[in-house]
Residue frames as qw, qx, qy, qz and C-alpha x, y, z in Angstrom:
[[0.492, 0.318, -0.175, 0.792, -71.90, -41.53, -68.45],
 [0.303, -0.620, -0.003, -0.724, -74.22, -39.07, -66.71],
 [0.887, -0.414, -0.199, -0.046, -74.53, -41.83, -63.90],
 [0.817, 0.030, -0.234, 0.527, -70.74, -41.82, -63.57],
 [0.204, 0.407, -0.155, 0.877, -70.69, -38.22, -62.85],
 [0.596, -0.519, -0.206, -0.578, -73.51, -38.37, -60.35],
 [0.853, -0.189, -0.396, 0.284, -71.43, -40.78, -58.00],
 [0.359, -0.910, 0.207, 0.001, -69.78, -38.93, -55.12],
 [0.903, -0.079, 0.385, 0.172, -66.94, -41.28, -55.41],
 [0.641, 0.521, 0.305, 0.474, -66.13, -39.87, -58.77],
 [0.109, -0.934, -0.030, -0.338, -65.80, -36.18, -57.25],
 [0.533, -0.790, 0.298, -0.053, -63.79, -37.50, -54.30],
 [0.895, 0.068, 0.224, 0.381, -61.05, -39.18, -56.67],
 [0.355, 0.789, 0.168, 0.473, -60.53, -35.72, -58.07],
 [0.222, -0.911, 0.057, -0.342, -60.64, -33.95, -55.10],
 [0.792, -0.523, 0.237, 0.210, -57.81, -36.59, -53.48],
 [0.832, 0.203, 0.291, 0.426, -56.14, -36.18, -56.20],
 [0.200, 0.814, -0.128, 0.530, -55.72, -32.69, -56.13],
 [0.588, -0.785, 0.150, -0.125, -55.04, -32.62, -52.37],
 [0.815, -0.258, 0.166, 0.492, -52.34, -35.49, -52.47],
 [0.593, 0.545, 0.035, 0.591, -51.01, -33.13, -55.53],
 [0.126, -0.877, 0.016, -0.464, -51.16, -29.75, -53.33],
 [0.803, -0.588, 0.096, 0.015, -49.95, -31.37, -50.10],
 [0.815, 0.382, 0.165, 0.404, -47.10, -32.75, -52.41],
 [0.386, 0.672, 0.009, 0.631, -45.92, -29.32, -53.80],
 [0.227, -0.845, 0.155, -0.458, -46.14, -27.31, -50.14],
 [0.903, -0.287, 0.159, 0.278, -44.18, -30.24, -48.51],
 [0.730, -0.078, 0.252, 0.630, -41.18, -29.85, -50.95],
 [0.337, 0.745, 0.068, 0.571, -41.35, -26.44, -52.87],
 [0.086, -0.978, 0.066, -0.177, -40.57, -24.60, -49.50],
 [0.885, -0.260, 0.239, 0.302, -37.26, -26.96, -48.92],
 [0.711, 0.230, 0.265, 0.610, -35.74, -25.40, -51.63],
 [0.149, 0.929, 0.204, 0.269, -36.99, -21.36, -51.29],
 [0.397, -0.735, 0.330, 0.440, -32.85, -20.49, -50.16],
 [0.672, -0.045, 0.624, 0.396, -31.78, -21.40, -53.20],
 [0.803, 0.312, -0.205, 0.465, -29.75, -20.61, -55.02],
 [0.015, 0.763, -0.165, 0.624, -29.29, -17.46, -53.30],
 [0.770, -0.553, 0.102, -0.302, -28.91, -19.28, -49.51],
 [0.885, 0.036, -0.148, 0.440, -25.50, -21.17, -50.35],
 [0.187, 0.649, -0.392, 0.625, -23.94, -18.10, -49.23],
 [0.613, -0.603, 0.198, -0.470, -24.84, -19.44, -45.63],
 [0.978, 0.018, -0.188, 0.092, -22.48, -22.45, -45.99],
 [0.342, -0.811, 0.468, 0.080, -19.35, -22.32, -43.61],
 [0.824, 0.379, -0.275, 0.318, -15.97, -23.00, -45.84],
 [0.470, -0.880, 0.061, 0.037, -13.07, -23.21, -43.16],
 [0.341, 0.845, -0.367, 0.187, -9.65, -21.90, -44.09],
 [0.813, -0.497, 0.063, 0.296, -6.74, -23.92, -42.14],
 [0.395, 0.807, -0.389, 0.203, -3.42, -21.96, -43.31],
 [0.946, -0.283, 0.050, 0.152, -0.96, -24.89, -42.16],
 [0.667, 0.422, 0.043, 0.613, 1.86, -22.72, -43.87],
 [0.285, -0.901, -0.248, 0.213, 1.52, -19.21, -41.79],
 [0.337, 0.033, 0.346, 0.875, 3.77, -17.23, -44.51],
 [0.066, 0.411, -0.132, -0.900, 3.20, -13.86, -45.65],
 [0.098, -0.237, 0.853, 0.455, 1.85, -15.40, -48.55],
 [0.348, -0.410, -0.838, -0.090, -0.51, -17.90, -47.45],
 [0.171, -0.576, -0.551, 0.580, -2.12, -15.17, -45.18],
 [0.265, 0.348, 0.008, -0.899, -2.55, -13.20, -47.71],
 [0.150, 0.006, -0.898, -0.413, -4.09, -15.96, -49.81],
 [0.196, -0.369, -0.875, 0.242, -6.35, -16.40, -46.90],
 [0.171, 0.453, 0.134, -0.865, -7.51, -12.81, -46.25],
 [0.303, 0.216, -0.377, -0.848, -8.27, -12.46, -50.28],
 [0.345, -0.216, -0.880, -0.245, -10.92, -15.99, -49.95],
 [0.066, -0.460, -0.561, 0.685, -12.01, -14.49, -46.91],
 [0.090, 0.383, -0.008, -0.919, -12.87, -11.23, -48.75],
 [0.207, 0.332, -0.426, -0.816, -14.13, -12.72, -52.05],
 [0.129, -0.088, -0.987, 0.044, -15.79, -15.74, -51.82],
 [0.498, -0.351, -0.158, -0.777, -19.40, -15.38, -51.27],
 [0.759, -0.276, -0.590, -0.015, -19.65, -18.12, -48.36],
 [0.604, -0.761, 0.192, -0.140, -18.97, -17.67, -44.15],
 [0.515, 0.531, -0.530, 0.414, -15.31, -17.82, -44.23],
 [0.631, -0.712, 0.282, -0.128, -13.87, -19.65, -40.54],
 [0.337, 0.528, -0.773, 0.097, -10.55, -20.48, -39.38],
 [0.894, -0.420, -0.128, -0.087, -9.53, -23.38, -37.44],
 [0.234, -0.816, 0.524, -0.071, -6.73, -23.72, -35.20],
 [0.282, -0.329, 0.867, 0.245, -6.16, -27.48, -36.37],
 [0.331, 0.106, -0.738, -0.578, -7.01, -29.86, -38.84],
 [0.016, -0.272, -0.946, 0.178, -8.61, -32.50, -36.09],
 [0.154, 0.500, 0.326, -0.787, -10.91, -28.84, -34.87],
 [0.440, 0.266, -0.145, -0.845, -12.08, -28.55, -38.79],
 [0.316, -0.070, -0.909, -0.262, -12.46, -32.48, -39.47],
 [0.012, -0.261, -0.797, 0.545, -14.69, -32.02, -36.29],
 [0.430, 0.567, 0.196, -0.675, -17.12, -29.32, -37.96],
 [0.215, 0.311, -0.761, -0.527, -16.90, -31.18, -40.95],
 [0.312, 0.038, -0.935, -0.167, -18.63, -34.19, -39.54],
 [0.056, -0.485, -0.481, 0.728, -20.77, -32.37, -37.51],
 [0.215, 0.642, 0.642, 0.360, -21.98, -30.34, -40.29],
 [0.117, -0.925, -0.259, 0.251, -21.19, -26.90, -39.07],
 [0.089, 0.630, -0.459, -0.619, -18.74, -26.26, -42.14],
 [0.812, 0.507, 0.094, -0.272, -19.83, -27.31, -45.83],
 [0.848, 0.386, -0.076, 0.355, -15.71, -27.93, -46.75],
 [0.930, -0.230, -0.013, 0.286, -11.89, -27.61, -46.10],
 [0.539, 0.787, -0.178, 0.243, -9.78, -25.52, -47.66],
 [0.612, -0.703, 0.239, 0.272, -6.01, -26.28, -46.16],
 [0.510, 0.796, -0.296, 0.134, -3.09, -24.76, -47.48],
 [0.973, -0.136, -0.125, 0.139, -0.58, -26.88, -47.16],
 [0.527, -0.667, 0.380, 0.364, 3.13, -26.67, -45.30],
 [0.598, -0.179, 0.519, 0.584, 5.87, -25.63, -47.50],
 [0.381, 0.858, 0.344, 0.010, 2.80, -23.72, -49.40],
 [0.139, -0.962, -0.029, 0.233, 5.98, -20.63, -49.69],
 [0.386, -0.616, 0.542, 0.422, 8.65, -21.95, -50.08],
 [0.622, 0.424, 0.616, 0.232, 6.91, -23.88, -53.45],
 [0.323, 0.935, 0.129, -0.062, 6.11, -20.36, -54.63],
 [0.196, 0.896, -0.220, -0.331, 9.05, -19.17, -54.54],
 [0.505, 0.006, 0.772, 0.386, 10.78, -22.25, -56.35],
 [0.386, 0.397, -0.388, -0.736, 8.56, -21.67, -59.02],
 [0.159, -0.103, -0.961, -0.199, 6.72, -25.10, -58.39],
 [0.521, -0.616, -0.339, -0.484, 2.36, -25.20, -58.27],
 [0.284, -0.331, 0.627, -0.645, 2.21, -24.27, -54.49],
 [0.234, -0.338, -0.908, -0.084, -0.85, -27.50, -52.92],
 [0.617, -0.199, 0.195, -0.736, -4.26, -27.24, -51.72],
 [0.124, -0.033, -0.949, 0.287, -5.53, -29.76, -50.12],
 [0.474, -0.230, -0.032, -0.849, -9.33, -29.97, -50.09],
 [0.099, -0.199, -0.949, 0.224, -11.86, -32.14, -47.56],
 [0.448, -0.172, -0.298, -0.825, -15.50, -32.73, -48.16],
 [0.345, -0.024, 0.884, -0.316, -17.99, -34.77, -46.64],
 [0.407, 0.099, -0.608, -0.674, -19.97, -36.89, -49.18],
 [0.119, -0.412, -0.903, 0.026, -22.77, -37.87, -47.00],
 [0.271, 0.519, 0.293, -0.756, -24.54, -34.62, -47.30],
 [0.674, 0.546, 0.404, -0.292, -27.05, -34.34, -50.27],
 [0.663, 0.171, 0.488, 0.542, -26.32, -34.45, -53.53],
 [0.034, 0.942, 0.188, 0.275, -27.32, -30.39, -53.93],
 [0.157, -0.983, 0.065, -0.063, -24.83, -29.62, -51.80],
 [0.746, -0.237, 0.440, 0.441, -22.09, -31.59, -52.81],
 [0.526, 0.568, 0.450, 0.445, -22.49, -30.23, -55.95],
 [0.087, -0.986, 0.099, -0.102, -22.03, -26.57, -54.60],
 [0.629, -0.614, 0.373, 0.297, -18.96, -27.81, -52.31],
 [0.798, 0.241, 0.281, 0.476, -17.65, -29.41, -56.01],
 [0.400, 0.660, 0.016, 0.636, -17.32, -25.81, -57.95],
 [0.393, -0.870, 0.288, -0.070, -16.30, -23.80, -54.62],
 [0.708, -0.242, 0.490, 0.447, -13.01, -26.22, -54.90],
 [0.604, 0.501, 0.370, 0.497, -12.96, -25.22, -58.39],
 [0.144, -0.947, -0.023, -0.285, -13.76, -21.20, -57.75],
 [0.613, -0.706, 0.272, 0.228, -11.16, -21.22, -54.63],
 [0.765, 0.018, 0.324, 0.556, -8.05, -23.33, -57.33],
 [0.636, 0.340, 0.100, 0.686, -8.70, -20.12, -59.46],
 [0.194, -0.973, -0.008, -0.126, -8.91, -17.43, -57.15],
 [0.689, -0.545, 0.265, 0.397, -5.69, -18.81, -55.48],
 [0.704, 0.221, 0.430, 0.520, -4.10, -19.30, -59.05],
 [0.267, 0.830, 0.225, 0.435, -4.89, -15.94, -60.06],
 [0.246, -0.953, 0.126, -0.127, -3.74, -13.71, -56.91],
 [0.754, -0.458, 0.243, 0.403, -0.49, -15.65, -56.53],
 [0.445, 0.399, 0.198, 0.777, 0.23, -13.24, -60.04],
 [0.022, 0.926, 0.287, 0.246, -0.96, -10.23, -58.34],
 [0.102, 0.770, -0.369, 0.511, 1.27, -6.97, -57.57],
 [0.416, -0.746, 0.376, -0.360, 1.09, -7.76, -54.07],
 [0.960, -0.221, 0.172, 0.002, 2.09, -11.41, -53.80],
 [0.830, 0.304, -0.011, 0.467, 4.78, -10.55, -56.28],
 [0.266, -0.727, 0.390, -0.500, 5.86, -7.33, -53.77],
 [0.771, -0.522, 0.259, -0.256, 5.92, -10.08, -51.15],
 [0.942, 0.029, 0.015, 0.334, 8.38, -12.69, -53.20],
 [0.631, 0.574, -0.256, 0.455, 10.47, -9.52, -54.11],
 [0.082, -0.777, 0.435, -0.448, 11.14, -8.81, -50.26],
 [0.880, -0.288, 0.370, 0.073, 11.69, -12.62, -49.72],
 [0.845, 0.475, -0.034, 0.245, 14.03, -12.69, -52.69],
 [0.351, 0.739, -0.220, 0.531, 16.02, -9.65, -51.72],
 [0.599, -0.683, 0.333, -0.252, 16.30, -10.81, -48.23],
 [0.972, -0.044, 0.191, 0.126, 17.35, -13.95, -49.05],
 [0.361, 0.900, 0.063, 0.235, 19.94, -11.87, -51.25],
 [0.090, -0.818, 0.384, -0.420, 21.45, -9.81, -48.77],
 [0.837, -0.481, 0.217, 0.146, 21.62, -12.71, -46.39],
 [0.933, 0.263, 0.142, 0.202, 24.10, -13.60, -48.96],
 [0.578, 0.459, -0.110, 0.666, 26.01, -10.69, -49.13],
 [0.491, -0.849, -0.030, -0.195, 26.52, -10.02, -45.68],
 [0.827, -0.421, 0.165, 0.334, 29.47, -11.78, -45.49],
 [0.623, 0.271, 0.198, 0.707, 31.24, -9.85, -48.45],
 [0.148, -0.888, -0.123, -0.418, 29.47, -6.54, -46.86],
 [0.710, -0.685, -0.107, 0.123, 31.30, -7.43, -43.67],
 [0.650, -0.150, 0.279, 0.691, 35.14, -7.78, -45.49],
 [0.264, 0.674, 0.126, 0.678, 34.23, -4.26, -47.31],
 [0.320, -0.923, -0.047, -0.210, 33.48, -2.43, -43.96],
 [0.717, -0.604, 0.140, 0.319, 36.42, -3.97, -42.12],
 [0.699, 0.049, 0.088, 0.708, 38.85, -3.36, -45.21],
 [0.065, 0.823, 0.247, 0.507, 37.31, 0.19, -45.22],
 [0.673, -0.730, -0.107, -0.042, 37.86, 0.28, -41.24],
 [0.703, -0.180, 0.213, 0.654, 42.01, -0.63, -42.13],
 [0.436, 0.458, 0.345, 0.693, 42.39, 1.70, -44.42],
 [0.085, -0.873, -0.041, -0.478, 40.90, 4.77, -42.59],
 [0.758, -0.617, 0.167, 0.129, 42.97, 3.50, -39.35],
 [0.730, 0.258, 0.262, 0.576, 46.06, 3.26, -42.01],
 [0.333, 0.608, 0.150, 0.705, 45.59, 7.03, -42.50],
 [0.480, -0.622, 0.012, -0.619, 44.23, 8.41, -39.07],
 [0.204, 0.264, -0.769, 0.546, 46.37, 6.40, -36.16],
 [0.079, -0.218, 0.358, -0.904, 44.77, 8.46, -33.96],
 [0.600, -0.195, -0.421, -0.651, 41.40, 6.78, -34.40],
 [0.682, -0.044, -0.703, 0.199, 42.36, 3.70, -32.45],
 [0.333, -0.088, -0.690, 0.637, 42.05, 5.91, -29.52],
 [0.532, 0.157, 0.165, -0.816, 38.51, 7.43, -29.97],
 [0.094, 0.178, 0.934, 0.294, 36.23, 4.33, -30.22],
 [0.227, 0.680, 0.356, -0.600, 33.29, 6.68, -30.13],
 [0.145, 0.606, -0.599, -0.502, 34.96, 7.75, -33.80],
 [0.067, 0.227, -0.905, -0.353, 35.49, 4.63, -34.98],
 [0.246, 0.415, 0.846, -0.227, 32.15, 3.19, -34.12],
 [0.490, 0.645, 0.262, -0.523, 30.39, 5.89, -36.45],
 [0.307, 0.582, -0.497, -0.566, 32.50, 5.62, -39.06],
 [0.067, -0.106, 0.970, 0.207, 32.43, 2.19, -38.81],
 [0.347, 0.579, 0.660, -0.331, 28.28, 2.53, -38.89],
 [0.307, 0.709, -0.288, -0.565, 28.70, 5.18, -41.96],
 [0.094, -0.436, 0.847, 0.290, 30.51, 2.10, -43.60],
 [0.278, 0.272, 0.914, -0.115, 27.99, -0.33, -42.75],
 [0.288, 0.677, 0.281, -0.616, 24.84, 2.52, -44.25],
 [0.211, 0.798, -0.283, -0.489, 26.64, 2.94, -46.95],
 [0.092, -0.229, 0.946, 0.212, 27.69, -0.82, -48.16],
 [0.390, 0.338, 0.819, -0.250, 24.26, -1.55, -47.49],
 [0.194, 0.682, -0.120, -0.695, 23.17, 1.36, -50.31],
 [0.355, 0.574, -0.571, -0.467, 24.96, 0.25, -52.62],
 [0.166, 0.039, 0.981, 0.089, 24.18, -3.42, -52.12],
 [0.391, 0.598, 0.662, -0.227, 20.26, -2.77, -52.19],
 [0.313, 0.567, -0.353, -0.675, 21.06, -0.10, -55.86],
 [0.075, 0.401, -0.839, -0.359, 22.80, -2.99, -57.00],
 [0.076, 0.035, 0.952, 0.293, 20.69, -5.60, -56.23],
 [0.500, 0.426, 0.249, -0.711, 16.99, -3.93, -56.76],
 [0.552, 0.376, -0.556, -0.494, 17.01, -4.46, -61.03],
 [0.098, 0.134, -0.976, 0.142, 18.02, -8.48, -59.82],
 [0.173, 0.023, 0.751, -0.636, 15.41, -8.74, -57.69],
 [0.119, 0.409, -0.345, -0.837, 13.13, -7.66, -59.60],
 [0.368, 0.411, -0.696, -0.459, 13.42, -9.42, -62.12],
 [0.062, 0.082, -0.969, 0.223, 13.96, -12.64, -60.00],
 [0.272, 0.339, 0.781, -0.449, 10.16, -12.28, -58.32],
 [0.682, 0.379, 0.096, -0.618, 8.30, -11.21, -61.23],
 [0.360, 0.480, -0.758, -0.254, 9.61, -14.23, -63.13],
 [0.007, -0.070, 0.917, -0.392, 8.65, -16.46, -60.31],
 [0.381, 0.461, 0.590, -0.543, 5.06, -15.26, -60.27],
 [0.502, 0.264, -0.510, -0.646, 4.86, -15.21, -64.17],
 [0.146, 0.316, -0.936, 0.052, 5.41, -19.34, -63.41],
 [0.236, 0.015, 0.806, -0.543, 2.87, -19.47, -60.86],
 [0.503, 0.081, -0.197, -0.837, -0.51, -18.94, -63.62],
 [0.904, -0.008, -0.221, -0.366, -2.88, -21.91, -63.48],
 [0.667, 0.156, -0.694, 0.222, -0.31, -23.92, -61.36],
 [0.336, -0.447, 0.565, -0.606, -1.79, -24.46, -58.37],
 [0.391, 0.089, -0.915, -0.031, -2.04, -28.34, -57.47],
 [0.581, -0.262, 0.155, -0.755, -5.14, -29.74, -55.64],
 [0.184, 0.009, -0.966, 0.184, -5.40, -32.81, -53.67],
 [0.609, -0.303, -0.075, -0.729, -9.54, -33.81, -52.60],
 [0.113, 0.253, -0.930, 0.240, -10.02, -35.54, -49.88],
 [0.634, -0.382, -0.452, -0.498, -13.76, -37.60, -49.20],
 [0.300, -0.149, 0.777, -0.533, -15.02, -38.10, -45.83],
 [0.578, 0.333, 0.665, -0.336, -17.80, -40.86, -45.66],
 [0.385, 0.232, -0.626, -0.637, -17.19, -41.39, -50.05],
 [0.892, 0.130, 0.194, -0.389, -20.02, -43.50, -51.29],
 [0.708, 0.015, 0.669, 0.223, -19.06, -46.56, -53.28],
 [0.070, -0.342, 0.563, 0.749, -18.15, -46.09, -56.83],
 [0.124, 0.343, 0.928, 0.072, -20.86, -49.24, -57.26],
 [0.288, -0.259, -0.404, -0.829, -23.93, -47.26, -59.02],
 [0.581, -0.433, -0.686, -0.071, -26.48, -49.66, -56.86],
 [0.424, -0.578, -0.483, 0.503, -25.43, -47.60, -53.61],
 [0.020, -0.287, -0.161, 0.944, -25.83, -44.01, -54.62],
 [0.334, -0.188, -0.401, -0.832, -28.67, -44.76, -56.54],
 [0.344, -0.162, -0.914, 0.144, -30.80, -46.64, -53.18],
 [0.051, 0.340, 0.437, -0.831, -31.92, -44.04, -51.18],
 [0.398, 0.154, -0.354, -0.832, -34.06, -43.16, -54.81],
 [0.462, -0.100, -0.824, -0.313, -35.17, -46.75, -55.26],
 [0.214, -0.086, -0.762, 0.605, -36.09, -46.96, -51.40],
 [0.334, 0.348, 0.179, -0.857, -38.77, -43.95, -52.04],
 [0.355, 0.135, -0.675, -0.632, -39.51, -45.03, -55.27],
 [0.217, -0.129, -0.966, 0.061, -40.66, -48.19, -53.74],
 [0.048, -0.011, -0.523, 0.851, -42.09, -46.75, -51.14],
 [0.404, 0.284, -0.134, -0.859, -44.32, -44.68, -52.95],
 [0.594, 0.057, -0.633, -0.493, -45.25, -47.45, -55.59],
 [0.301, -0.236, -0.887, 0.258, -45.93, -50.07, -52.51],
 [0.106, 0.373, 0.551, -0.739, -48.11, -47.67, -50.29],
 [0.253, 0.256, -0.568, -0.740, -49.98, -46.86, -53.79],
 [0.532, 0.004, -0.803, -0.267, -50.75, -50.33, -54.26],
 [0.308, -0.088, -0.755, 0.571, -51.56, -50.74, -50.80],
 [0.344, 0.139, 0.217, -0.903, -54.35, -47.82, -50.64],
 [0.616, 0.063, -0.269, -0.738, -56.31, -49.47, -53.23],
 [0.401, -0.030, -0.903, 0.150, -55.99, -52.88, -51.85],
 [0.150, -0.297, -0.754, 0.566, -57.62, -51.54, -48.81],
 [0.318, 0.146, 0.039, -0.936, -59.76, -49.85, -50.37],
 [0.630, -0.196, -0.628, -0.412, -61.68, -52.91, -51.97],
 [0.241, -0.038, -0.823, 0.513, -61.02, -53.95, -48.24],
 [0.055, 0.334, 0.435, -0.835, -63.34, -51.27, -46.97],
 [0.374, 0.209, -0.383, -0.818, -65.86, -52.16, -49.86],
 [0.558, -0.013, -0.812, -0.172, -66.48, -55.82, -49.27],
 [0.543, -0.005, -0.701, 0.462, -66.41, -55.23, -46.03],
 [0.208, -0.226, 0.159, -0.938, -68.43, -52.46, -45.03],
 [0.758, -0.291, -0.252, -0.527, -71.90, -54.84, -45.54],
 [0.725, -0.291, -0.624, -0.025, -70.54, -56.90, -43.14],
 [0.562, -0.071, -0.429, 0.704, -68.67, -54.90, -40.15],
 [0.099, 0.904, 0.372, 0.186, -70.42, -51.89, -41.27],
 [0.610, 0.677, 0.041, 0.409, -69.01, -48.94, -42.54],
 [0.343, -0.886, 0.220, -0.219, -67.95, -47.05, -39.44],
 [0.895, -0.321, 0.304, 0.065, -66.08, -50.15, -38.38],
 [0.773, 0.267, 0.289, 0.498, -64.61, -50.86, -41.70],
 [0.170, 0.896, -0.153, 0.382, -63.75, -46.90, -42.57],
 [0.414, -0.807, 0.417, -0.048, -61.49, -47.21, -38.89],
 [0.843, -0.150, 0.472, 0.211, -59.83, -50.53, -39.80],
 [0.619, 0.582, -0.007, 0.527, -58.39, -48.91, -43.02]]
């Protein structure tokens, strides 16, 4: 035993064996020293294909809260391009008609595009950021302001409606003061204010009347909206489903590793037999 420790040989199995270990660890521990804290450096780009009140504010509040480099794009081809390119990490497009769902009271869509030929670390971020984003969206489409924003699309929409029964009050107001006051018909200066007083004053009492309505109408709409926000994922470059191709790239190394392994010590009897004849200088370069 004391012989076995007296071999150089025996010292320099150790000492490769710490080295390959050390080499090892400063190769791949510094691959990883952003993390977790360094996914904030991932660009998520916003496409708002709807451009409503709405959906711009939807966008602003992912902008704001999100911990990631919010960019827009001006089309879908422009983000599918930094998608595949790698100079945005995912997709987020709010889809056309994104407003007019809300105020139906049906799940507004997202629409999300990844690319699943980046690692499996950062797919795995991109996954819950789709998740994070479904309820930020889901949540702020109940907040004050979004439900401020349906009631002054409701109550427009509203009035549109009663413009046309606002019109037959001013004009029978307009007979009726011409019924009592000839004279009017020849001052259209006159008649034009009163007939603006009319209009001021129809409008009043339409927006008294329908305020309580309103109301009502948009917070009722955005009660609807909680946890109903539909989500559609699209995969650039999806692996196979087949287990055998997302588990290859592992087996490839694996191999790798276990073949170059086998392979050192092969050449290492090489450069043992072979030293007494080539001598050792010779045989050390030929490994």
């Amino acid at each position: 035993m004391k012989k076995w420790f007296k071999h150089p040989l025996a010292y320099v199995a150790v000492i490769l064996a710490m080295v390959c270990g050390l080499i090892f660890v400063l190769a791949a521990v510094p691959g990883f020293n952003k993390l977790p804290s360094g996914t904030q450096n991932l660009r998520v780009v916003v496409l708002d294909q709807d451009q409503s009140s709405v959906s711009k504010n939807i966008a602003t509040h992912l902008e704001n809260k999100l911990p990631f480099k919010m960019v827009t794009a001006t089309s879908f081809a422009n983000a599918k391009r930094q998608l595949n390119t790698r100079q945005a990490a995912l997709i987020i497009q709010i889809d056309k008609g994104f407003y007019q769902r809300v105020t139906r009271g049906q799940a507004p869509k997202l629409t999300y595009t990844v690319n699943q030929s980046n690692g499996l670390l950062q797919n795995m971020v991109t996954k819950n950021v789709t998740t994070q984003v479904t309820t930020q969206v889901a949540s702020q489409l109940t907040t004050a302001k979004v439900t401020q924003m349906l009631a002054q699309s409701t109550g427009k929409a509203l009035m549109q409606k009663q413009q046309a029964v606002a019109k037959q009050q001013v004009k029978q107001q307009l007979q009726a003061s011409l019924a009592k006051s000839p004279q009017l018909a020849q001052q259209p200066a006159q008649l034009k204010k009163l007939q603006q007083q009319a209009i001021a004053r129809v409008k009043r009492q339409q927006q008294q009347r329908l305020m309580p309505q309103v109301k009502k109408q948009a917070a009722a709409t955005a009660a609807t909206l909680t946890g109903q926000v539909a989500t559609t994922t699209t995969k650039l470059h999806a692996l196979p489903t087949n287990y055998q191709y997302q588990f290859a790239p592992m087996f490839l190394n694996l191999g790798a590793y276990l073949g170059i392994m086998l392979m050192s010590l092969v050449l290492t009897l090489m450069f043992m037999s072979a030293r007494h004849v080539i001598g050792k200088w010779s045989a050390l370069l030929a490994v």
